[in-house]
C-alpha positions in Angstrom: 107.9 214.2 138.5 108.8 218.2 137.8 112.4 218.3 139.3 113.4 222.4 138.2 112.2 225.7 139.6 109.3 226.3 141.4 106.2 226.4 139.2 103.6 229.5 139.6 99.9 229.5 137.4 99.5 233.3 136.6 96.5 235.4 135.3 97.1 237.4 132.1 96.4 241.1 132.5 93.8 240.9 130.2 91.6 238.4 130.7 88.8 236.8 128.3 86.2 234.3 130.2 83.6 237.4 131.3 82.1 236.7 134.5 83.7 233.5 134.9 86.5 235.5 135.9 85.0 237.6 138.3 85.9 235.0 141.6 88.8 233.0 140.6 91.9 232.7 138.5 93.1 231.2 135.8 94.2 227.9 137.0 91.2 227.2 138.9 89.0 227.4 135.7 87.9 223.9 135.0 88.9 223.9 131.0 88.6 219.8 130.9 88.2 217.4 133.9 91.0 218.9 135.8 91.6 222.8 136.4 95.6 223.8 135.2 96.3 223.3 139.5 95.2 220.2 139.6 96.6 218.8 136.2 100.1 220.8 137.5 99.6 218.5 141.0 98.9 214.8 139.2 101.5 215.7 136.0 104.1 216.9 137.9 103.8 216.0 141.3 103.9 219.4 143.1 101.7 222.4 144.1 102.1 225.2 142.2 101.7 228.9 143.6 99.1 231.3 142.0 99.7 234.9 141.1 96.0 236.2 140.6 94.8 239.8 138.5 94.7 242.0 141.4 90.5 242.0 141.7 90.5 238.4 142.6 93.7 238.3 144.6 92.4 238.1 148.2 89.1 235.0 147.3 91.9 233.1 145.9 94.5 233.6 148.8 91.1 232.8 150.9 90.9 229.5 149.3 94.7 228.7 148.8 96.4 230.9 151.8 99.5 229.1 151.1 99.7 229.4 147.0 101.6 232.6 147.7 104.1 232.9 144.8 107.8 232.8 145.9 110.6 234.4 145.8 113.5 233.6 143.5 113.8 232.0 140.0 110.8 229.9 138.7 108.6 228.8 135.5 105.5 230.8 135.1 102.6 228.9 133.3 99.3 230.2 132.0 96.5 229.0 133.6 94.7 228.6 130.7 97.4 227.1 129.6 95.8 223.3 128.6 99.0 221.5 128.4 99.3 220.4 124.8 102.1 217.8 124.6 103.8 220.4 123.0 103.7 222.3 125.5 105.3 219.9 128.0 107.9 218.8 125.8 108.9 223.0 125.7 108.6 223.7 129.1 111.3 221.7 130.4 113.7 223.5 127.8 113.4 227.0 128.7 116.3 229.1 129.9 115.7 232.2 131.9 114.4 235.1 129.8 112.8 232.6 127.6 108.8 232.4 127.1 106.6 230.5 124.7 104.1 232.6 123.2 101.1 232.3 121.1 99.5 234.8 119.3 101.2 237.8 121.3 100.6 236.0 124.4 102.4 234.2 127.3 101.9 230.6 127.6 104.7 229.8 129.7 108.0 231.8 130.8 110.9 231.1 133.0 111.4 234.2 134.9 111.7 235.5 138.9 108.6 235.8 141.0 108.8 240.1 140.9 109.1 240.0 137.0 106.1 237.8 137.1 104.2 239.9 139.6 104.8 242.9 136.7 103.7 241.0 134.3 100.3 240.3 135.7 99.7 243.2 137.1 100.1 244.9 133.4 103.7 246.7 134.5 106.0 244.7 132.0 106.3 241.3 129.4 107.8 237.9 130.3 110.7 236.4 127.8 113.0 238.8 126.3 113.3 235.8 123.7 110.7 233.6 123.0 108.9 230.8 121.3 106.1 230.4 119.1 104.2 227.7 119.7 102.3 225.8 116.7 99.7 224.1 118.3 96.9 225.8 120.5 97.3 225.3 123.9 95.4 228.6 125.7 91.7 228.0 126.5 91.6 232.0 127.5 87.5 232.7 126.4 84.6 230.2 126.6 84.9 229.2 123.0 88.2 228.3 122.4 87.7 226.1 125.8 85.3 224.3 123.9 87.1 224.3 121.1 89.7 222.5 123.0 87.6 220.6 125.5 87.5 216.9 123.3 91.8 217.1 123.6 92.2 218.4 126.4 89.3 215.8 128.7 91.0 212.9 126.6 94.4 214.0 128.0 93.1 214.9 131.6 90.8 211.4 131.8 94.2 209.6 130.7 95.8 211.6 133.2 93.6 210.5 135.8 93.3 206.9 134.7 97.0 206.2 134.9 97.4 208.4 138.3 95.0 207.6 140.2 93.5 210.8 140.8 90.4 210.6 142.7 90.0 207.6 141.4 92.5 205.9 143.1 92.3 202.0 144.3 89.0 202.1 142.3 88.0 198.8 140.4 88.5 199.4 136.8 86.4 197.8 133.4 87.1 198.0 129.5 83.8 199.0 127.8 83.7 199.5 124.2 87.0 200.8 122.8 88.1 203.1 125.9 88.8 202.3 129.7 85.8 203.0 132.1 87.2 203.6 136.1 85.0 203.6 138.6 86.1 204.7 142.3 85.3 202.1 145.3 83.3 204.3 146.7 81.1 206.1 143.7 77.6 204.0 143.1 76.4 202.6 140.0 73.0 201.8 139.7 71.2 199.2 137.9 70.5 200.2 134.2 72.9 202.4 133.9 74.6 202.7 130.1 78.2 203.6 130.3 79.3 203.7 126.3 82.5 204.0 126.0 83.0 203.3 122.1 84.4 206.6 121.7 86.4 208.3 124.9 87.3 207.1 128.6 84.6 207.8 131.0 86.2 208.4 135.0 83.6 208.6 137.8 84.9 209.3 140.7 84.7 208.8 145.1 81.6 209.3 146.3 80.0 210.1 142.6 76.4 208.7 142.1 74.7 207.5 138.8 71.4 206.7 138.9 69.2 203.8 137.4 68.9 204.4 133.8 71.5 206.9 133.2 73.4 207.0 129.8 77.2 208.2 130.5 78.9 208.7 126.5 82.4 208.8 126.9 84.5 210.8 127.0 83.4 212.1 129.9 83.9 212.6 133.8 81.1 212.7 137.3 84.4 213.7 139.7 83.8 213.4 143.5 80.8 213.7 145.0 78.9 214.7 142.0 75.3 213.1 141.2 73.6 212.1 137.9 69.9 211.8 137.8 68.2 209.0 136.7 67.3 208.9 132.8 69.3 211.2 132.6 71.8 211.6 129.0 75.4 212.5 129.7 77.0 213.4 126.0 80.2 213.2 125.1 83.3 215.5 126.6 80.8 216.7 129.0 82.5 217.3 132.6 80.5 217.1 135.9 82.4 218.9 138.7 82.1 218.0 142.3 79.1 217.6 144.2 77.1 219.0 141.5 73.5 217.5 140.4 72.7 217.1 136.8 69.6 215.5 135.1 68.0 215.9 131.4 70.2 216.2 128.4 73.6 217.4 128.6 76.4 217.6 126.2 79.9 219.0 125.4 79.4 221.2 129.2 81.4 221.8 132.1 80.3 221.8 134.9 82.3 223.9 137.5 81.5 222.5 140.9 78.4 222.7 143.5 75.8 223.2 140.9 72.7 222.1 139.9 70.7 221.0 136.7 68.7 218.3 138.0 65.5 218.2 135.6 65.1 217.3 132.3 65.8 220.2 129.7 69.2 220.8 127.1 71.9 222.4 127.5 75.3 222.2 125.0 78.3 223.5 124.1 78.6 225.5 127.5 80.5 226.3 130.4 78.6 226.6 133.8 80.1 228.4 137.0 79.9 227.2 140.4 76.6 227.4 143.0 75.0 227.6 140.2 70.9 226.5 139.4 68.9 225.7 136.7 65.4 225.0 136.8 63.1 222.0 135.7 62.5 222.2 132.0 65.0 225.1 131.3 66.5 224.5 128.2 69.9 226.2 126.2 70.0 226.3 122.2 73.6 225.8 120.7 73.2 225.8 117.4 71.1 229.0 115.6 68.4 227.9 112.7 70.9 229.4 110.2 73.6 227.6 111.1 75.7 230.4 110.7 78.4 231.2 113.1 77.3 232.2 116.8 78.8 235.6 118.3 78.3 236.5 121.4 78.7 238.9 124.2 80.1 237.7 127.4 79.3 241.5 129.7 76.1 243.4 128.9 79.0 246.3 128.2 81.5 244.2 126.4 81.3 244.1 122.2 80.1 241.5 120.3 82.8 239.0 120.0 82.9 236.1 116.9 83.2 232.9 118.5 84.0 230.9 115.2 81.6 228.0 116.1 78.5 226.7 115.0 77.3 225.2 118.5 78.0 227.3 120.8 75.2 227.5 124.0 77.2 230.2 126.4 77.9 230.7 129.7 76.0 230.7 133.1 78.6 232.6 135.5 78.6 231.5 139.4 76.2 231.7 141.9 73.6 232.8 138.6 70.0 231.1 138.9 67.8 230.1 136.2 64.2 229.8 136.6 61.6 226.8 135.3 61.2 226.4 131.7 63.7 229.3 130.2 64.4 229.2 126.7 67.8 230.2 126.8 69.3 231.9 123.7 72.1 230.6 121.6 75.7 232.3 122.6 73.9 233.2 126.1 75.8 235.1 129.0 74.7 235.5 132.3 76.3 237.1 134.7 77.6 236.2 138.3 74.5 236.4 141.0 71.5 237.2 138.2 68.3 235.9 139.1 66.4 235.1 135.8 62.7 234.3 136.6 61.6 234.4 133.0 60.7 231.9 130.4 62.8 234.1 127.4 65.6 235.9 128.8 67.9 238.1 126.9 71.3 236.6 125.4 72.9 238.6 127.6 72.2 239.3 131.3 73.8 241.6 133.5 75.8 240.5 136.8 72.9 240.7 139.9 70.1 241.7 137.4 66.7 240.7 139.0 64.5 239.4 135.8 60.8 238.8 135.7 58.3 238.8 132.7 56.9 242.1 134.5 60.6 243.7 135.0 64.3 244.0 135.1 65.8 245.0 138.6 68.7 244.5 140.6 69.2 242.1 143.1 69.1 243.9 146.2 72.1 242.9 148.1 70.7 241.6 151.2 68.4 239.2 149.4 71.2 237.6 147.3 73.5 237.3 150.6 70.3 235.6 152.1 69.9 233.4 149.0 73.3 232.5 148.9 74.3 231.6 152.1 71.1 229.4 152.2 72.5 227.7 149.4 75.8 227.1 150.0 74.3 225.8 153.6 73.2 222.8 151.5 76.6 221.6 151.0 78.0 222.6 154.1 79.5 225.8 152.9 79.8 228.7 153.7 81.1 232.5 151.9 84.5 233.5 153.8 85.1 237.5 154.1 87.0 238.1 150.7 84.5 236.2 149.1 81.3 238.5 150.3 84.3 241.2 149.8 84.6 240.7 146.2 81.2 240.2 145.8 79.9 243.3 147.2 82.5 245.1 145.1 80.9 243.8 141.6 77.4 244.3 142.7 78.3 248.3 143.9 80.2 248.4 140.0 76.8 247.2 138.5 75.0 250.1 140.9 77.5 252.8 139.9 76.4 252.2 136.1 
């Protein structure tokens, strides 16, 4: 248990995920089967606060009106921060003024709450002494999250294994070389193939696998979440809550609330939330040269190197993907697009409308419509900073 100063996740000012930053912060990205809040709450036993970038400040004090940072001394902590053991074992030693840095950056400072606040909001640097830090531990753009992702799912699935987690008071088998835990309430059908020769696999309350489902550890269905029958579930492949996935998935995150229920591929990728993909949509992650994939995560962004091989993309949240899409190696698409096309471009605009006649935009009342119907499913529902934020990016995308 974390017995020193209040702990706070912060955003950097300069942020790398694209559009998967555009409607939350750093610690709620999901960078292995835990987001950095949740992997802060089972580690260390307390709730950290959240000091968000300024544009998503008021959907993530909508979700979390209490994370508000406070006053007074405490240790400030990257959210992409994936909590190398190296990191840990630093942590606890800092002095105030002290940070540990990598590459430039902050990983983790101890500092008071206003100096923090400056730092985020691009007014001032945390540590007037610091650290570098060896190992990588930052999981700041899609690539180097994947690039991460087979450490940092072992360490989260251990995490949740020994804790508890959602798992809690669930019945618990050895498959293979690896534990397999199962919550009491999550369902198993027959046929199912859970190999875990390799990695851990943790399915968790209220989770559903369906006959004839292959689950290759290491892997995670967390709560509520729902695997289709036949369906193949590669390893360090993350399916967030209450989300539906079918076909042939592997080395993806899932966010939460979204769905991929048909058969198709999709690898190396990280999906947003309220998210779908259509039957027989399918993502390449590896190009027929095998040459290194680059990428652009915004339509007005650079091309960035990602230094992989396999590397699918990104589908940002609330984005929907038609039937039968042949998605492009090192694909981006944007928050709300609606891509109704069988060959999309590799990179696709926040709200674009996309047809094999035309590109548009989404109209705004269309998209509200769309979405609310949506998160109706569920039982959810947008709150006003969320439509807020929202109709902020979608006027940006009509100023251009």
């Amino acid at each position: 248990m974390w017995r020193g100063p209040a702990v706070a996740l912060f955003d950097a000012p300069v942020r790398g995920m694209g559009p998967l930053d555009d409607l939350r912060s750093s610690g709620e990205h999901r960078l292995g089967a835990l987001t950095a809040l949740e992997r802060i709450n089972l580690a260390w036993g307390v709730e950290p606060s959240i000091v968000a970038a300024p544009a998503v400040h008021g959907v993530v004090r909508e979700r979390f009106p209490t994370g508000d940072v406070v006053d007074g001394e405490l240790v400030a902590i990257h959210g992409c921060c994936t909590f190398l053991p190296a990191v840990r074992r630093m942590i606890g030693d800092l002095s105030p003024g002290e940070a540990i840095t990598q590459g430039g950056a902050v990983v983790a400072a101890r500092c008071t709450a206003q100096e923090l606040r400056d730092h985020v909001h691009g007014g001032g640097s945390l540590g007037s002494r610091s650290t570098e830090l060896d190992d990588r531990a930052l999981a700041s753009t899609p690539w180097t999250t994947l690039d991460l992702l087979p450490s940092t799912l072992a360490s989260d699935l251990e995490l949740l294994i020994a804790r508890g987690g959602s798992c809690s008071g669930g019945r618990r088998a050895d498959l293979g070389d690896h534990p397999v835990q199962i919550a009491p309430s999550a369902r198993v059908c027959p046929g199912v193939i859970l190999d875990a020769s390799h990695g851990a696999i943790v399915i968790a309350d209220g989770a559903t696998i369906r006959p004839g489902a292959i689950l290759v550890g290491p892997c995670a269905v967390l709560a509520g979440a729902w695997v289709a029958e036949r369906a193949v579930i590669k390893a360090n492949t993350v399916i967030g809550p209450r989300c539906k996935v079918g076909g042939e998935v592997g080395s993806v995150i899932f966010h939460g609330n979204s769905n991929k229920v048909h058969d198709g591929h999709l690898g190396d990728c990280l999906v947003g939330e309220w998210v779908n993909i259509g039957a027989g949509a399918t993502g390449s992650n590896l190009l027929n040269t095998y040459g290194e994939v680059a990428t652009r995560l915004e339509a007005s962004s650079s091309v960035e190197r990602t230094g992989r091989i396999f590397y699918g993309g990104i589908v940002a949240d609330h984005a929907k993907v038609g039937i039968m899409a042949a998605i492009t190696t090192g694909s981006s698409f944007g928050t709300g697009a609606m891509i109704a096309c069988d060959r999309p471009p590799a990179c696709v605009d926040r709200f674009a409308w996309l047809t094999p006649e035309r590109m548009a935009r989404y109209r705004w009342d269309r998209f509200e419509q769309t979405m609310r119907a949506v998160m109706a499913r569920r039982g959810a529902e947008p709150g006003p900073a969320l439509l807020g934020r929202l109709r902020e990016l979608h006027a940006a995308g009509e100023a251009r």
